[in-house]
C-alpha beads as a LAMMPS data file, in Angstrom:
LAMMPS data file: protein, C-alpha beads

292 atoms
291 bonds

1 atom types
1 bond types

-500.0 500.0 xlo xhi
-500.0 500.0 ylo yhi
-500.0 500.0 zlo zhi

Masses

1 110.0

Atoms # bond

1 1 1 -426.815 -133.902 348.034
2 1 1 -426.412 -133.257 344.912
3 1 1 -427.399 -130.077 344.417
4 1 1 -425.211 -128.330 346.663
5 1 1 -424.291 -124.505 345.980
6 1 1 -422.035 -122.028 346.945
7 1 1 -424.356 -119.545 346.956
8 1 1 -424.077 -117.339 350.320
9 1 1 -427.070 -114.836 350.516
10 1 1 -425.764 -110.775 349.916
11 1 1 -426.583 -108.685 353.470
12 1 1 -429.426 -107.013 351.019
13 1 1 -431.718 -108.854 348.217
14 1 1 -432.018 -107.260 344.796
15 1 1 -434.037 -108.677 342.276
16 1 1 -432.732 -110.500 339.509
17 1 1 -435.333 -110.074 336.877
18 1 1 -433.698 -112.803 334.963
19 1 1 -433.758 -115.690 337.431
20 1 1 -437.801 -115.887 337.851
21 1 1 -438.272 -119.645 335.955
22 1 1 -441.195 -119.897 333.988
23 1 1 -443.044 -116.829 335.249
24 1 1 -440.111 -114.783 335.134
25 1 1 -441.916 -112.325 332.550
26 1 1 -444.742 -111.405 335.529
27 1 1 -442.915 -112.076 338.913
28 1 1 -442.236 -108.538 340.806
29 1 1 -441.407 -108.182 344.239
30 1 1 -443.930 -104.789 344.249
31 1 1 -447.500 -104.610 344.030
32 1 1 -450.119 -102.169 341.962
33 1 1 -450.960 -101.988 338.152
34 1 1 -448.765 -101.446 335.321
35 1 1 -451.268 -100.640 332.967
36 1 1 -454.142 -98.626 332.693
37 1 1 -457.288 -101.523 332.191
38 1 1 -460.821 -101.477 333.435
39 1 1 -462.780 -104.715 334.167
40 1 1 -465.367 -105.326 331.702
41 1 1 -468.932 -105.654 333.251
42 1 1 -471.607 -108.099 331.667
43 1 1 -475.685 -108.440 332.860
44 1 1 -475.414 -110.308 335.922
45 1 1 -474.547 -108.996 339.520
46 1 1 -472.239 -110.688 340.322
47 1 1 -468.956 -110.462 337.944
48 1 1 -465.954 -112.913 338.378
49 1 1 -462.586 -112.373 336.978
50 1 1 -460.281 -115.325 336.634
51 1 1 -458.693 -118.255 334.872
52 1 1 -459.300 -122.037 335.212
53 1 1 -456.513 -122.329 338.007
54 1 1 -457.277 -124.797 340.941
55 1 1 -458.163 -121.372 342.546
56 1 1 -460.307 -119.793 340.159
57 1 1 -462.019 -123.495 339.602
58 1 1 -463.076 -123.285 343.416
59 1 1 -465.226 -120.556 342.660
60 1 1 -466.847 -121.552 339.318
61 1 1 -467.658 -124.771 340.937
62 1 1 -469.080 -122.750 343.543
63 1 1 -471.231 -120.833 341.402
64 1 1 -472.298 -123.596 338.983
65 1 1 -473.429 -125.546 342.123
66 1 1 -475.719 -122.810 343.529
67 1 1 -477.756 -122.387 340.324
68 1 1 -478.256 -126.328 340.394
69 1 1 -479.487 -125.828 344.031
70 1 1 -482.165 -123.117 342.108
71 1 1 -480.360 -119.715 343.513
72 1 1 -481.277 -117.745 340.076
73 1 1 -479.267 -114.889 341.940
74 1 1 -476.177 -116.511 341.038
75 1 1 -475.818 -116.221 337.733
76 1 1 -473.162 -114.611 336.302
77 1 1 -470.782 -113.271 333.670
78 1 1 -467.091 -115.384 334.229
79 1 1 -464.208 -112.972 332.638
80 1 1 -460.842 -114.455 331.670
81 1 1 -457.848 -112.927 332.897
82 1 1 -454.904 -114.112 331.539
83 1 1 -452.243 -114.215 334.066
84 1 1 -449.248 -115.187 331.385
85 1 1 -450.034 -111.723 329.847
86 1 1 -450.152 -109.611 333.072
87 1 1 -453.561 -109.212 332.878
88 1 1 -454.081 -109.000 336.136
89 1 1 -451.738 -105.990 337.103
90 1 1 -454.451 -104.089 334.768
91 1 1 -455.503 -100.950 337.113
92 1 1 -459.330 -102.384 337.029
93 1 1 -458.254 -105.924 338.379
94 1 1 -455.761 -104.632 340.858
95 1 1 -458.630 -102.021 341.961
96 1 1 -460.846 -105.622 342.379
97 1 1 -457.783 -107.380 343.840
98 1 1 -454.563 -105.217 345.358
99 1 1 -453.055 -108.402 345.467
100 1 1 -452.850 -108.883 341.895
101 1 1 -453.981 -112.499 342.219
102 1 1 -457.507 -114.821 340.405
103 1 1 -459.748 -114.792 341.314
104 1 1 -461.548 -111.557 341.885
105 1 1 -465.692 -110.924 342.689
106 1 1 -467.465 -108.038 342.108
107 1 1 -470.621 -108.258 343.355
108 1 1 -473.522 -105.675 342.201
109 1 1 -476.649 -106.794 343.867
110 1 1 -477.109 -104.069 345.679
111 1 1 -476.526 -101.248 342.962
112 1 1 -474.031 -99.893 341.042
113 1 1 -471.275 -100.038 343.699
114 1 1 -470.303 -103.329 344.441
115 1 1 -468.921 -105.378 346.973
116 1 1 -465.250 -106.492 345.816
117 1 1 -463.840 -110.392 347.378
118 1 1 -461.098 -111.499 347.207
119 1 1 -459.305 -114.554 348.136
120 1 1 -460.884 -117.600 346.750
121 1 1 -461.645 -118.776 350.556
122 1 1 -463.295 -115.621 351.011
123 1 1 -465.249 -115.702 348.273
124 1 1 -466.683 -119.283 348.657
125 1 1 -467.893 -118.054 351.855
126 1 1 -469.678 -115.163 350.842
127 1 1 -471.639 -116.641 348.607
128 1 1 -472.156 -119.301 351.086
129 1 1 -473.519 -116.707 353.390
130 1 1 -475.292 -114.822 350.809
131 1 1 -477.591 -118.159 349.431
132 1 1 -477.637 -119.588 352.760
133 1 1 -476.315 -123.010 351.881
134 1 1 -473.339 -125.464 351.829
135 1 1 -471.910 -124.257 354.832
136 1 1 -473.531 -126.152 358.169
137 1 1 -475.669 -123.807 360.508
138 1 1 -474.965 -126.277 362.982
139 1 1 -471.898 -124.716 365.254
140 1 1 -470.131 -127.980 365.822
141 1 1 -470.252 -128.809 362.123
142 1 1 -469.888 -125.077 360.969
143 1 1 -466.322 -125.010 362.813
144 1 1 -465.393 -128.207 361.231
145 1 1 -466.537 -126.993 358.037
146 1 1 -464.515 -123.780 358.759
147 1 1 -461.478 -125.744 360.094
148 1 1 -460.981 -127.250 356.652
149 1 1 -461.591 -124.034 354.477
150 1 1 -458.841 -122.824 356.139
151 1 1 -456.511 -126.190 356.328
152 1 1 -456.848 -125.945 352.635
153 1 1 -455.948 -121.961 352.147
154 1 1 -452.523 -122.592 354.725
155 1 1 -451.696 -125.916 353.338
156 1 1 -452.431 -125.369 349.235
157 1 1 -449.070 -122.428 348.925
158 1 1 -446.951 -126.128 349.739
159 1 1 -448.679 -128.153 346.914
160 1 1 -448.570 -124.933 344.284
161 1 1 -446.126 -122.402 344.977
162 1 1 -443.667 -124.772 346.726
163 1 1 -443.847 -128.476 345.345
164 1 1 -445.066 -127.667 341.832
165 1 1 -442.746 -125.002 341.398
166 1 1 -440.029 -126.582 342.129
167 1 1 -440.672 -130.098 340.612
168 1 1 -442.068 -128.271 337.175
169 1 1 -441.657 -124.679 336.739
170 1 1 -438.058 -123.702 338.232
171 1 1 -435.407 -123.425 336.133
172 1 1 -433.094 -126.214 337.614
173 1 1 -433.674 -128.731 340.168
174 1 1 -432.646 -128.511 343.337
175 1 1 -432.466 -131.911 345.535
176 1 1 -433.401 -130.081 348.912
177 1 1 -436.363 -127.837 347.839
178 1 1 -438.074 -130.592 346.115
179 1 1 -437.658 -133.124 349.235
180 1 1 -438.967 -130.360 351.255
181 1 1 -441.975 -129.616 349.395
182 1 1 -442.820 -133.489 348.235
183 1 1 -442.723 -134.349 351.908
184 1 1 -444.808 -131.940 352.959
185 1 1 -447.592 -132.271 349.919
186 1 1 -447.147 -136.389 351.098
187 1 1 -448.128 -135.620 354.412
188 1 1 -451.108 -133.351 353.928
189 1 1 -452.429 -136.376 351.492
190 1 1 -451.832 -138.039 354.071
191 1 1 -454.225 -135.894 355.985
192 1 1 -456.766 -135.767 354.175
193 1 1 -456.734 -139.398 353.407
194 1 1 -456.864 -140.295 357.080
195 1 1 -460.180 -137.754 357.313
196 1 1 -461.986 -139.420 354.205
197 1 1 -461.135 -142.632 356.150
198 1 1 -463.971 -141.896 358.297
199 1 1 -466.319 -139.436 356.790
200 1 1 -467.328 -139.390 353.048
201 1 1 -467.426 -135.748 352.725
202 1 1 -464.161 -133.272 353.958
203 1 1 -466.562 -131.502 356.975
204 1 1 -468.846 -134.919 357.305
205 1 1 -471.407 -136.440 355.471
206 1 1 -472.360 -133.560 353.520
207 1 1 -470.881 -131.139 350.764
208 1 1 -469.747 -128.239 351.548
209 1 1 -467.374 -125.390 350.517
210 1 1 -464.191 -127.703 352.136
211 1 1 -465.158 -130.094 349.085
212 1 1 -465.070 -127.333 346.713
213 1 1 -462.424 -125.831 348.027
214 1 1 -459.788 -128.690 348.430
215 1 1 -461.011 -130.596 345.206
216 1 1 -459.216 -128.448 342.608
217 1 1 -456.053 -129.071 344.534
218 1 1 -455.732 -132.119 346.202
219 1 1 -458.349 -134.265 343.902
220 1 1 -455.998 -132.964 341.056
221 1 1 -453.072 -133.875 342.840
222 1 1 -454.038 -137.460 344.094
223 1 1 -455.393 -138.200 340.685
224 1 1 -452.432 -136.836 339.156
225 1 1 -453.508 -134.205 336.972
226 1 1 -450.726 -131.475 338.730
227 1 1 -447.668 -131.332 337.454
228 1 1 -447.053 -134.405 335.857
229 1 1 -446.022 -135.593 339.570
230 1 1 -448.666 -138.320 340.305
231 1 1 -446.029 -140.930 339.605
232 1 1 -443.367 -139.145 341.943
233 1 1 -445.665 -139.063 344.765
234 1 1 -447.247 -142.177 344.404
235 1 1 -450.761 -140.693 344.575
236 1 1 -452.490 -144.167 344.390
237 1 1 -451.602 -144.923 347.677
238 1 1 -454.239 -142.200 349.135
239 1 1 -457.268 -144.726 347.997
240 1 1 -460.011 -142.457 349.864
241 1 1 -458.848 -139.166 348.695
242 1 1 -459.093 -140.903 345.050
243 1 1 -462.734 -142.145 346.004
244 1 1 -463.835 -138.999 347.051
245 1 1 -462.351 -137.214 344.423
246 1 1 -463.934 -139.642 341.634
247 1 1 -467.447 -139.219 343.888
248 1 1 -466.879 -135.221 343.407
249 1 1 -465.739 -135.192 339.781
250 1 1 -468.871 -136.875 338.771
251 1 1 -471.455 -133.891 339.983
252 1 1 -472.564 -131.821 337.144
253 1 1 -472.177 -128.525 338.637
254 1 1 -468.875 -129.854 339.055
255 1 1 -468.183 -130.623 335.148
256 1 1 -469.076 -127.460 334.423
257 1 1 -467.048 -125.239 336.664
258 1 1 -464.112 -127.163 335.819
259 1 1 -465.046 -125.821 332.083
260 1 1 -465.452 -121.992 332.624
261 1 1 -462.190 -119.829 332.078
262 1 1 -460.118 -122.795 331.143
263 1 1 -457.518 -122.283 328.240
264 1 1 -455.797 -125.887 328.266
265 1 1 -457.103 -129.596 327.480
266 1 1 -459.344 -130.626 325.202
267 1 1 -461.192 -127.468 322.819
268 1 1 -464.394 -128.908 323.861
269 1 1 -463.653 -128.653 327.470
270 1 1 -462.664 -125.088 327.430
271 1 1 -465.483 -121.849 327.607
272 1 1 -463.031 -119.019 328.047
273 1 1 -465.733 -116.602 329.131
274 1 1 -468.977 -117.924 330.769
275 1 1 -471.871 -115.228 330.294
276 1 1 -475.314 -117.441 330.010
277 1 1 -476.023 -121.320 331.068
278 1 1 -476.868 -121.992 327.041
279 1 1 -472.815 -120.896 326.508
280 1 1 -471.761 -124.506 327.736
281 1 1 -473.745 -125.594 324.643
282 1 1 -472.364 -123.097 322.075
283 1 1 -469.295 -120.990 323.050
284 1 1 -466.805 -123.639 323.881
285 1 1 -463.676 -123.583 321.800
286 1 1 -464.205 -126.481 319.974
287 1 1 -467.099 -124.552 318.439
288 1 1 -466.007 -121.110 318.280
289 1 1 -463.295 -122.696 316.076
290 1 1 -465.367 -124.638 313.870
291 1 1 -467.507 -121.700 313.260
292 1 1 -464.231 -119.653 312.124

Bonds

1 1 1 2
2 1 2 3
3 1 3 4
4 1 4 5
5 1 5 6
6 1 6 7
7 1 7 8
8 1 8 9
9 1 9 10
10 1 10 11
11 1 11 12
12 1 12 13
13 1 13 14
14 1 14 15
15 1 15 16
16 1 16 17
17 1 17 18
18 1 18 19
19 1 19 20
20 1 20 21
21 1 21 22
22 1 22 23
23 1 23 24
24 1 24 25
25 1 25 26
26 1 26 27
27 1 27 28
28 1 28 29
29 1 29 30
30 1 30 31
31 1 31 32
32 1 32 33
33 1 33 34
34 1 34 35
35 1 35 36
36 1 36 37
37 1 37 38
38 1 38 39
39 1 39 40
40 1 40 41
41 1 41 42
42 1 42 43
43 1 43 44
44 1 44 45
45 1 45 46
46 1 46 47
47 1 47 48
48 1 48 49
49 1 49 50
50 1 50 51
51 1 51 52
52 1 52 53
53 1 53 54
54 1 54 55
55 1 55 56
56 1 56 57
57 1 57 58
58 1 58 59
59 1 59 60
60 1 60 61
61 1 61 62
62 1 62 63
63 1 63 64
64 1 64 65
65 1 65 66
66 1 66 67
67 1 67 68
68 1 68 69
69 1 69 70
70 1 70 71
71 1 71 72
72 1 72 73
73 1 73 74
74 1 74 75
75 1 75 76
76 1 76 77
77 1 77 78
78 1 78 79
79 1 79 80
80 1 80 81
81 1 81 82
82 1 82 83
83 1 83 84
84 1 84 85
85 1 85 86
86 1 86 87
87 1 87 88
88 1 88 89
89 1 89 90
90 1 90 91
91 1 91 92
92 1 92 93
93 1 93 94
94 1 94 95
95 1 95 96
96 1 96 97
97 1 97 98
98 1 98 99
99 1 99 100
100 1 100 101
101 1 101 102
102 1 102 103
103 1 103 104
104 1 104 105
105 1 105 106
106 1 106 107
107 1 107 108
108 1 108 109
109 1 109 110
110 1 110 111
111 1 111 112
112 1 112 113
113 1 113 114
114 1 114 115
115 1 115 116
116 1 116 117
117 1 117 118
118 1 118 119
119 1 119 120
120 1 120 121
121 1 121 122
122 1 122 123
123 1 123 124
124 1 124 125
125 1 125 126
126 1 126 127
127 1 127 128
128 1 128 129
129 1 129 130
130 1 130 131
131 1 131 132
132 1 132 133
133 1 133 134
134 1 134 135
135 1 135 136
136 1 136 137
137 1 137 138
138 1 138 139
139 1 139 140
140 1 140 141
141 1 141 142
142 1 142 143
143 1 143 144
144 1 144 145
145 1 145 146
146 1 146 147
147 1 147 148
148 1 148 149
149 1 149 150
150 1 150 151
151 1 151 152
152 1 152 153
153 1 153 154
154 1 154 155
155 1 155 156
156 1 156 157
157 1 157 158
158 1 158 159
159 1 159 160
160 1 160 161
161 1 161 162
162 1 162 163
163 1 163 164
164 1 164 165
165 1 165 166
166 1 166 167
167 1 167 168
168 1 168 169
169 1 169 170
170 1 170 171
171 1 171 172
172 1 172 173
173 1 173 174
174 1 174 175
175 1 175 176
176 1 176 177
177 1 177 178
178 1 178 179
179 1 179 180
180 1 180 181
181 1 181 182
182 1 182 183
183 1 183 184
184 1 184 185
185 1 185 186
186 1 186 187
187 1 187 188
188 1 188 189
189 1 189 190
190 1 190 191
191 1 191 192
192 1 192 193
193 1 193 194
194 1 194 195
195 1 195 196
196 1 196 197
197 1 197 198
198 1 198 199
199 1 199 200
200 1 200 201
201 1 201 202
202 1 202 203
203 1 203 204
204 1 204 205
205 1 205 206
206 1 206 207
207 1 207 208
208 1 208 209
209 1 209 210
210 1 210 211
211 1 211 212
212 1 212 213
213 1 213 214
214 1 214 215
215 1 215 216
216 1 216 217
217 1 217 218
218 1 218 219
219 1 219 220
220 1 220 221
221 1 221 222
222 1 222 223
223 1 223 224
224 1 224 225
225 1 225 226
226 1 226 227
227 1 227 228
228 1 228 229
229 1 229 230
230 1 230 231
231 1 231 232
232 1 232 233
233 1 233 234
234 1 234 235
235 1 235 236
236 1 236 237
237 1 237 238
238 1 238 239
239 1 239 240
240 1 240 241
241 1 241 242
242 1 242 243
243 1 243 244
244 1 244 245
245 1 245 246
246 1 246 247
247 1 247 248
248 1 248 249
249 1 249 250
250 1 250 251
251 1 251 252
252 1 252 253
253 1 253 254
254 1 254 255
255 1 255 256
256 1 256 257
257 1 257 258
258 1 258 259
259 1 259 260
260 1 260 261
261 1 261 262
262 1 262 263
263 1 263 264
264 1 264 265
265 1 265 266
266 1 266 267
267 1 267 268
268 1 268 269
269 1 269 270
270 1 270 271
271 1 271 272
272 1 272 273
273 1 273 274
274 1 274 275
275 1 275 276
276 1 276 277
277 1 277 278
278 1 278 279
279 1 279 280
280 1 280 281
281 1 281 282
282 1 282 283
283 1 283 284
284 1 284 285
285 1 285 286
286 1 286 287
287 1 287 288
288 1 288 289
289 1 289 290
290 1 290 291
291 1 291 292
């Protein structure tokens, strides 16, 4: 190997604030808020907090999808948190979120005290279960459904927090770690591409919150848009995952969550904060900027 270390693990761990890689600024091995911050509230019940992260993109897709579908009631006012800043250790997000993570729902329709989600699984389904769509009634197709909500929360911490921090964020390579990891993002393409094999959607033959939940991640991934690694894992061997992927990234809804509280790409892809449908039209950066 040739990464090998003499590193032998102290009997107790102490935290090196200096050896944290990229995110070394916001890493901290305790929870709660630093700072005194409420949330801002805009017009709409229901209130998202979050950043264009595969995670937070689950949910904006989400959203954008059930106003194409006609469910007025989901409208809503998208907040940006930015996570490089420490935003979200703010006293108002951590009171939304104790685990300090996007993305974060606070949902008002039923008065002034809301109903905090958390989780972007968890919040996929609620608003699954509160419109009444894109989640099969059917039990058979429900659990299947269900199976691969979850597959993608347990399976997702490999691709982000384990492959792409090690092949792109840490601050030296290490030969083992990034074996581990690739092999293990490898297989679960695998998985998935084995599934699309036979079925054009994730749960079957329709969409459902397994698309919109897996999409962000391992569409990204297998059409190499995550950290710079398509080449590495040879993502154009997992031909279905790429046709479903293409098949997904084509839906409008789709187009336009990917948009809402994104800060990179192109200016004209990116509407920091998402408050009315008409903002897609006029508050994109490319625009704000030109109007400066």
């Amino acid at each position: 190997m040739s990464d090998t270390t003499d590193y032998v693990p102290p009997k107790i761990w102490t935290w090196n604030k200096a050896n944290g890689g990229r995110f070394a600024n916001i890493n901290r091995p305790v929870a709660g808020a630093t700072h005194e911050q409420a949330l801002p509230r805009g017009k709409h019940p229901l209130q998202l907090y979050s950043l264009g992260t595969p995670n937070g993109v689950k949910v904006t897709v989400m959203l954008e999808e059930l106003l194409a579908l006609g469910h007025s009631g989901a409208e809503y006012d998208a907040w940006l948190i930015r996570i490089n800043e420490g935003q979200q250790f703010g006293s108002g997000f951590v009171a939304a979120n104790p685990n300090s993570k996007i993305p974060a729902l606070l949902d008002y329709s039923n008065g002034d005290s809301p109903v905090r989600v958390f989780e972007s699984g968890a919040i996929l389904l609620h608003l699954a279960e509160k419109f009444g769509t894109l989640v099969p009634t059917e039990p058979a197709l429900r659990a299947e459904c269900m199976s691969w909500l979850f597959w993608q929360m347990g399976s997702a911490p490999y691709l982000g927090g384990g492959f792409g921090h090690f092949y792109a964020y840490a601050p030296f390579k290490i030969e083992y770690a990034i074996d581990r990891f690739a092999m293990e993002v490898k297989r679960e393409l695998d998985v998935l591409n084995r599934r699309l094999a036979e079925s054009r959607f994730i749960a079957g033959d329709d969409y459902t919150i397994a698309d919109i939940a897996i999409w962000p991640w391992y569409g990204g991934m297998a059409k190499g848009q995550l950290y710079e690694g398509g080449e590495f894992l040879q993502v154009q061997e997992y031909t279905h995952v790429i046709r479903w992927a293409d098949e997904i990234a084509k839906r409008p809804a789709v187009r336009r969550g990917r948009m809402v509280n994104r800060v990179m790409g192109p200016l004209e892809t990116q509407l920091h904060e998402r408050h009315d449908a008409s903002d897609f039209d006029t508050q994109t950066q490319d625009k704000l900027q030109a109007k400066a």
